[in-house]
MIROGU-730334 format. One line per 2 residues: number of its first residue (from 1); their letters; for each residue x, y, z of C-alpha. Coordinates in Angstrom, 3 decimals. Layout:
BEGIN
NUM) A) X Y Z  ...
END
This chain:
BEGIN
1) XX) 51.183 156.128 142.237  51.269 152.585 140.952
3) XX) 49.353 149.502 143.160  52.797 147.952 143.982
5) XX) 53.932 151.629 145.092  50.496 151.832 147.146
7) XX) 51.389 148.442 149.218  55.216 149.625 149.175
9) XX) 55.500 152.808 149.221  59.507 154.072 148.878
11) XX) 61.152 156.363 151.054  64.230 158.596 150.267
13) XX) 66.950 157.348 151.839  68.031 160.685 153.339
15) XX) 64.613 162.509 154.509  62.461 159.928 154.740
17) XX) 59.807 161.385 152.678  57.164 159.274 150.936
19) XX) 57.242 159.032 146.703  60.902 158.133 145.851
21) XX) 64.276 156.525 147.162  65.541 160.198 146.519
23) XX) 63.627 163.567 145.929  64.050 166.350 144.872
25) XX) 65.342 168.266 147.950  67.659 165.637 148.696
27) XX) 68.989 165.291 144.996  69.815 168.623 144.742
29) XX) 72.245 168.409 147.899  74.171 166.375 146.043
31) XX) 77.261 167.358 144.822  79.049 166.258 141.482
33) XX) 82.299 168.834 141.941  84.174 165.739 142.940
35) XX) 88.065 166.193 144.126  90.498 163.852 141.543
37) XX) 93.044 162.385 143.661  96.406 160.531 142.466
39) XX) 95.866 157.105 143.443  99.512 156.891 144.572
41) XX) 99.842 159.376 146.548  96.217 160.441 147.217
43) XX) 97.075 163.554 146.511  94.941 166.217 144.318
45) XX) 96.145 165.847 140.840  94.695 167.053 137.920
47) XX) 91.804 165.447 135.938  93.137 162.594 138.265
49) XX) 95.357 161.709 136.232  98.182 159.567 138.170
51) XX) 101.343 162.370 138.885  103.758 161.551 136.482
53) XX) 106.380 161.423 139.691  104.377 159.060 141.280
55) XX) 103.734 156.615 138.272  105.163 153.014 138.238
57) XX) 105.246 150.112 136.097  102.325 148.786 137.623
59) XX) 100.514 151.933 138.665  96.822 153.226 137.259
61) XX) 96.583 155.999 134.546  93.822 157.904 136.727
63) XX) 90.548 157.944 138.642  87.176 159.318 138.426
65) XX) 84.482 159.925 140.889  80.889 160.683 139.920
67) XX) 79.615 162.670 143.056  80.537 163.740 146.564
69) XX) 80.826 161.308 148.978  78.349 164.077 151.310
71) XX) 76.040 163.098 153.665  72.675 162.116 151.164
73) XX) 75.373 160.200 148.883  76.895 158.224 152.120
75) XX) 72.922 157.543 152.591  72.200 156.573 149.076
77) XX) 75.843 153.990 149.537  75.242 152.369 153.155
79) XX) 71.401 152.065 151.731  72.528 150.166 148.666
81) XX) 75.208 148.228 150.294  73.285 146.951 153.855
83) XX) 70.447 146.042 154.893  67.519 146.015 153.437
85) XX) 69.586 146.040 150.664  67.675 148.456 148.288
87) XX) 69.091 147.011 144.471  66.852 149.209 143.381
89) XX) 68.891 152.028 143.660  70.826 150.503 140.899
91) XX) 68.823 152.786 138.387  69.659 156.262 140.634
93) XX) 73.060 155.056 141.141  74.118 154.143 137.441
95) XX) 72.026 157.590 136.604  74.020 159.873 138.162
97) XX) 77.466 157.965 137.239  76.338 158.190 133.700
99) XX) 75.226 161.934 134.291  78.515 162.302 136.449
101) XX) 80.784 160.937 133.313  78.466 162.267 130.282
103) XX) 80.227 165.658 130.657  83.602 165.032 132.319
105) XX) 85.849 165.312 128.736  88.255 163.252 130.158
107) XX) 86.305 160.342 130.763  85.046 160.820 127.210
109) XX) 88.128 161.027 125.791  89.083 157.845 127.131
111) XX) 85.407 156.130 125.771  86.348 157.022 122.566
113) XX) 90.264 156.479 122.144  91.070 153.471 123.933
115) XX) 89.908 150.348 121.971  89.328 147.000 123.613
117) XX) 88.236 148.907 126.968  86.458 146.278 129.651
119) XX) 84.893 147.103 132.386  86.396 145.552 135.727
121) XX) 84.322 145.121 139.151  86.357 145.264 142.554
123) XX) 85.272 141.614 143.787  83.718 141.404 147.425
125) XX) 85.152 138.490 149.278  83.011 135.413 148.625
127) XX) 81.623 135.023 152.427  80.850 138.475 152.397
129) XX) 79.090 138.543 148.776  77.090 135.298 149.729
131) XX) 75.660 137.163 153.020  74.377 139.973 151.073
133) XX) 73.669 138.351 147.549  75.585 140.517 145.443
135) XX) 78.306 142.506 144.775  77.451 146.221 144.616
137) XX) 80.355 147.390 142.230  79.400 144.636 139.991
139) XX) 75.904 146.117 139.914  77.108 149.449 139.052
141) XX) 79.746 148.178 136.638  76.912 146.486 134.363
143) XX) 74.831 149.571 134.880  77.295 151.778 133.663
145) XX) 78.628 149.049 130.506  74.862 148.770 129.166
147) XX) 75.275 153.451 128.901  78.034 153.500 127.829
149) XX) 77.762 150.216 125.840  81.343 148.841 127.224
151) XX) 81.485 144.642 128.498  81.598 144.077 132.130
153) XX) 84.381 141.100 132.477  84.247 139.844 136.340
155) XX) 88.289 139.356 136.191  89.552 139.960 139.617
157) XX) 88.454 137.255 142.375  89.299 138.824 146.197
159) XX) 91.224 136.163 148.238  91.575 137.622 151.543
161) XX) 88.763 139.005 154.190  90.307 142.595 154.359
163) XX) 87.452 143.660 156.379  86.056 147.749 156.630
165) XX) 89.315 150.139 155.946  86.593 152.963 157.088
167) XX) 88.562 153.768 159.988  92.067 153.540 158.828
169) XX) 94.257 156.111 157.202  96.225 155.776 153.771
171) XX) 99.096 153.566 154.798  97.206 151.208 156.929
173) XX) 94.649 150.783 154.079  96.956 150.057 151.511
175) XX) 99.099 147.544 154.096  95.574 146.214 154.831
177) XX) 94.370 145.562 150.881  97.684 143.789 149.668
179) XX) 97.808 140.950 148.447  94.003 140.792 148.535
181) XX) 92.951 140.210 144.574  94.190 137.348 141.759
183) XX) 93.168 136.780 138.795  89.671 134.770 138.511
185) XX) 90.965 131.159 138.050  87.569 130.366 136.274
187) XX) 88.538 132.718 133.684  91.843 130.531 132.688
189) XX) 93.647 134.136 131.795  97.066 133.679 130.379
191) XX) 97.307 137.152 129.068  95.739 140.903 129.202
193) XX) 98.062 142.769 126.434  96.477 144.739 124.549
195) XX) 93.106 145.100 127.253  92.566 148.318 128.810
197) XX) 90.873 148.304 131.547  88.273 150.329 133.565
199) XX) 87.644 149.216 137.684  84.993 149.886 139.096
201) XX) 83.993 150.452 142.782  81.206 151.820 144.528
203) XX) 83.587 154.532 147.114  87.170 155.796 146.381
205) XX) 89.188 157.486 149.105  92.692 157.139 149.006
207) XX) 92.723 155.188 145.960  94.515 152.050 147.751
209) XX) 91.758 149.280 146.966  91.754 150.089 143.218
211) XX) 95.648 150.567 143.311  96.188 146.943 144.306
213) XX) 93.629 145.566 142.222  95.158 147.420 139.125
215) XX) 98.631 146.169 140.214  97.349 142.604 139.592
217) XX) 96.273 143.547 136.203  99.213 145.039 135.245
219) XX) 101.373 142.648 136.489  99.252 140.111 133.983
221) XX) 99.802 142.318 130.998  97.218 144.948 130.889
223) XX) 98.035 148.023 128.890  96.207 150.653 130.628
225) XX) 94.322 151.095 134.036  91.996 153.399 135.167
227) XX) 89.073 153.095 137.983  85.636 154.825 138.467
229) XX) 84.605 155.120 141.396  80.311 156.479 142.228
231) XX) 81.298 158.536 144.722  84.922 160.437 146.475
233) XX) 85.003 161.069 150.052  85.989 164.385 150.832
END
């Protein structure tokens, strides 16, 4: 054990237990046999690719989810995301996404085929962001672009408050989210062709948040859509 790990010693996040932010009893609760969803319909679809019934104009291609969203994962989340805001858990987070990914062949497939792919954080609301000094998908999304070697482009700004859509079901969080993203004005975008794009977030459930944000991208000419989420809830 190092000095600074002496005077600070870290806890896991789950059990408590002095030497790590997760050990190895706790690590091996998680769960990476993650249920793909259709981010239209929530709905189990295959891979997660988007049901070809459900797809629109402005719908995504499909979502991935790196682990469970189980008890230790909801932990490792609320840990990262509140106070005392452990950033540190950048390195287990963007570990076991890269882990996660590393031997799902679809994601791979997509790595390799789709040129000009950017990665895409889902923006916090800028009160919200300012209170706790950073956005956590925007963490993992730079995490996950120096792995897989993929630029992290901050393109979405959120213009509304939307507030916790914990406790809502799938229409009321999709009513709730809309209208919530633009473009980034800083950016001066005129046009996405050609881009393909990958969001990323730090929880999917329904799939409503990263719907709407991919609607906006769309809608300003991106070719292709997909979102990564760390972890599903069941």
């Amino acid at each position: 054990m190092g000095l600074i790990d002496f005077i600070f010693p870290k806890y896991c996040v789950n059990c408590k237990a002095v030497g790590s932010y997760l050990c190895a009893d706790c690590f091996s609760r998680l769960s990476f046999d993650t249920e793909n969803i259709c981010a239209e319909c929530s709905k189990p679809a295959f891979l997660g690719i988007t049901h070809p019934k459900c797809k629109k104009r402005t719908s995504l291609e499909g979502t991935f989810s790196a682990i469970v969203l189980n008890s230790v994962a909801r932990k490792l989340v609320y840990q990262f995301k509140y106070k005392p805001y452990l950033t540190d858990l950048r390195k287990i987070i963007s570990d076991l996404v890269f882990e996660s990914m590393s031997q799902n062949e679809e994601f791979q497939r997509l790595i390799e085929k789709e040129k000009n792919l950017i990665l895409v954080p889902i923006p916090l609301f800028n009160s919200k962001e300012k209170r706790r000094g950073y956005n956590q998908s925007e963490i993992i999304a730079k995490e996950i672009g120096k792995r897989f070697k993929l630029p992290v482009v901050k393109l979405l700004t959120r213009v509304r408050d939307t507030g916790s859509q914990v406790k809502l079901d799938r229409e009321k969080r999709r009513e709730n989210i809309k209208n919530a993203f633009k473009l980034n004005p800083k950016l001066q975008i005129s046009n996405l062709k050609h881009k393909n794009i990958l969001l990323v977030d730090d929880v999917l459930t329904t799939g409503a948040t990263v719907s709407e944000a991919g609607k906006i991208l769309k809608k300003a000419g991106a070719s292709r859509v997909w979102a990564l989420a760390f972890a599903k809830e069941k």
